[in-house]
PAZAPA-4460 file (N, C-alpha, C; in steps of 0.05 Angstrom, whole numbers, plus 32768, in hexadecimal, padded with zeros to 4 digits):
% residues 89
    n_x    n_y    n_z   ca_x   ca_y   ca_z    c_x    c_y    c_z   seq   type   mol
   8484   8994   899A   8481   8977   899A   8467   8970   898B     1      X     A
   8468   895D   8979   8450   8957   8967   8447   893B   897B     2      X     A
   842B   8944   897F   841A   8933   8988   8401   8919   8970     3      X     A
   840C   890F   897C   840A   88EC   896C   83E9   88E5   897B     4      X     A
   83D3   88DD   8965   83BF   88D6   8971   83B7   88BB   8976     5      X     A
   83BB   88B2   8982   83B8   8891   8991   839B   888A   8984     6      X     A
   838C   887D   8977   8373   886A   897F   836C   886B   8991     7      X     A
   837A   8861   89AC   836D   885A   89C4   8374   8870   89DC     8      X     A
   8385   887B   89D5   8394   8891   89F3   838E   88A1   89DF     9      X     A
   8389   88AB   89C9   8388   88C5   89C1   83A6   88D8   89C2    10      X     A
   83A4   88F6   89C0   83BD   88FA   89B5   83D0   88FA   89CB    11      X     A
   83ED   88F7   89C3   83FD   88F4   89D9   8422   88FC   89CC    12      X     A
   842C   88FE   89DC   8446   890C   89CD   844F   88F8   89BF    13      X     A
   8460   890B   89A9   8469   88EC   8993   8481   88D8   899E    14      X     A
   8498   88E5   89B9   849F   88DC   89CF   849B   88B6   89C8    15      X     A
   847F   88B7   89D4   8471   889C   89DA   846C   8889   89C9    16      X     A
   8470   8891   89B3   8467   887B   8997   8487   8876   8988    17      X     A
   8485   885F   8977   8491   885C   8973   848D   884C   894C    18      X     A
   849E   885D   893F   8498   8859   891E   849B   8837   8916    19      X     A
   8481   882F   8907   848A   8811   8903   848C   880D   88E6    20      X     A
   8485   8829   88D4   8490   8818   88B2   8472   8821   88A7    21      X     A
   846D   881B   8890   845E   881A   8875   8447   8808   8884    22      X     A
   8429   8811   8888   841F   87FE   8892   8412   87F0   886D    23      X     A
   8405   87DC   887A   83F5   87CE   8861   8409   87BD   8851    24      X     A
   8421   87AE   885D   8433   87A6   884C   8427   8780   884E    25      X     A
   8426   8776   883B   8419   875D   8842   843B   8746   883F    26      X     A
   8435   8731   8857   844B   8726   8854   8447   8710   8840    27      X     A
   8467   8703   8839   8465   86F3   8825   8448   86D3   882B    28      X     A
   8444   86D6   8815   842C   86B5   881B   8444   869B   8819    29      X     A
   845D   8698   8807   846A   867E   8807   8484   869D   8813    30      X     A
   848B   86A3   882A   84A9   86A2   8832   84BC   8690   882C    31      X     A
   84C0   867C   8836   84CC   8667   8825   84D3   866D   8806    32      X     A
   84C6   8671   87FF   84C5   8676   87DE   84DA   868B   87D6    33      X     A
   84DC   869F   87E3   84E9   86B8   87E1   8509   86BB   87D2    34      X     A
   850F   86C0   87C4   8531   86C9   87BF   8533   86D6   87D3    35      X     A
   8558   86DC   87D4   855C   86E8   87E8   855D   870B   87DE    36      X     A
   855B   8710   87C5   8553   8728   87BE   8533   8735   87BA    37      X     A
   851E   8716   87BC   8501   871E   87C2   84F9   8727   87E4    38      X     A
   850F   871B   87EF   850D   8721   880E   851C   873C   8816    39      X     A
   8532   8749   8802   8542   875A   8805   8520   8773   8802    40      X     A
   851E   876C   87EC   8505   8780   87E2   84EB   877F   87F9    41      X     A
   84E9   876A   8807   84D1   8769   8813   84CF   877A   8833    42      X     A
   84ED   8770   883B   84F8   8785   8851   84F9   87A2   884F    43      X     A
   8511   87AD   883F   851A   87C3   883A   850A   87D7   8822    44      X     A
   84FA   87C4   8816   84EB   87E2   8801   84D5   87EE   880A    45      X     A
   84CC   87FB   8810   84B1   8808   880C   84AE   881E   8803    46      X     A
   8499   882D   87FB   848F   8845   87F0   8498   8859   8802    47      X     A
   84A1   8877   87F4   84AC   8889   8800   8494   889A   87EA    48      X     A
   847C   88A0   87F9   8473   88B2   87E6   8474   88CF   87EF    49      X     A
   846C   88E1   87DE   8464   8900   87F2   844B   8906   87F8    50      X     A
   8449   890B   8808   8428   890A   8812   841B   8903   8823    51      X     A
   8401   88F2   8820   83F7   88E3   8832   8407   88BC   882F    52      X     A
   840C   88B1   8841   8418   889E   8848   840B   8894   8863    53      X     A
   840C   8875   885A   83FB   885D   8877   840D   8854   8881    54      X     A
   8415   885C   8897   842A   8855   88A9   8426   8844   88C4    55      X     A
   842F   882E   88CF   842F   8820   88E2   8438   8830   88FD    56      X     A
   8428   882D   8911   843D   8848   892F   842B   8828   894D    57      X     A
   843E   8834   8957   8440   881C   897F   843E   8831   8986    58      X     A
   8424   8838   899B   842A   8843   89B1   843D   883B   89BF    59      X     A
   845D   883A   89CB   846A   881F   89DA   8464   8837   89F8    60      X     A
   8461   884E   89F8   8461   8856   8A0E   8445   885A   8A1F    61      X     A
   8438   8852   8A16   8418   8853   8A1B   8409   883C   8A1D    62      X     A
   83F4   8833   8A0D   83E3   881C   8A0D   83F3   8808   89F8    63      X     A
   8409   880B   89EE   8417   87FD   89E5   8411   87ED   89CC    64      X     A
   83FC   87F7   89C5   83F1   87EA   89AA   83F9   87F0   898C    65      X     A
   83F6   87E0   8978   8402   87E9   895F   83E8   87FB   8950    66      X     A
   83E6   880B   8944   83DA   8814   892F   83E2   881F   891D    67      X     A
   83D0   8827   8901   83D2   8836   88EB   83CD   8850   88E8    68      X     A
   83DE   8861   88D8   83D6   887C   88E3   83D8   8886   88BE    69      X     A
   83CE   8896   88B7   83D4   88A3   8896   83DF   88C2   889F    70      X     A
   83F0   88CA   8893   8408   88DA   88A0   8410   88EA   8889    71      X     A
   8412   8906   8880   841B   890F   8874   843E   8914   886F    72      X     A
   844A   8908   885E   846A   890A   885C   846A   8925   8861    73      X     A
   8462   8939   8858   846E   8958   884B   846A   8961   886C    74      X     A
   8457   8960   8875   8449   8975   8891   844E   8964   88A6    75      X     A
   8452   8948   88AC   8454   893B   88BE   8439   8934   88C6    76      X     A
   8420   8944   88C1   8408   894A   88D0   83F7   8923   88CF    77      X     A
   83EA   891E   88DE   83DB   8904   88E8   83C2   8910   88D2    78      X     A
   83C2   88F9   88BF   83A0   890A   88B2   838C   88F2   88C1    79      X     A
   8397   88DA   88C6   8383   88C3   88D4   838B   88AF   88DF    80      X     A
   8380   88AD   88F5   8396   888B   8902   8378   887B   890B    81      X     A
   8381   8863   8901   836C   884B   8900   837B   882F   8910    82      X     A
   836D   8826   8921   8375   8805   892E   837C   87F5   890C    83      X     A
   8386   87E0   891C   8396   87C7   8909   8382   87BF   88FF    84      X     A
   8379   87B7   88E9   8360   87A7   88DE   8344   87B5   88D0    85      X     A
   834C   87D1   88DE   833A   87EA   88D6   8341   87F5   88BE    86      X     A
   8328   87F9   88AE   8330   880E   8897   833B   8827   8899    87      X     A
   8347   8839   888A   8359   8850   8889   833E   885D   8889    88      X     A
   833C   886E   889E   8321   8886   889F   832A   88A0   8891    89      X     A
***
């Protein structure tokens, strides 16, 4: 079992968290404005890189909070997890 490091609880089984997406994605400024293929794109695309990647994670089983974590695609391995608002350490 790969252990997931919380911000606030520190590490804990990956069990308890739960994957939320691509962090750093900024939402539209006019929504309204959107085609329905600028909204298709704004939902469903994001970066699939190899490597290091900023990923969104919920503790939902724990302190229940959202954070950012930078996550290697290839190894799975946690290289850094930072609170919401915090720079990538």
């Amino acid at each position: 079992m790969q252990l997931v490091p919380c911000p606030w609880c520190g590490p804990r089984e990956e069990t308890e968290f739960h994957y939320g997406g691509q962090a750093h994605v900024a939402y539209p400024d006019d929504p309204a404005a959107l085609s329905d293929e600028d909204w298709a794109e704004f939902v469903f695309y994001r970066d699939n890189p190899v490597g290091p990647f900023a990923e969104r994670w919920a503790h939902t089983a724990g302190c229940r909070r959202w954070f950012n974590a930078v996550r290697d695609t290839v190894t799975y391995e946690f290289r850094s997890v930072y609170r919401i608002g915090e720079a990538a350490s």
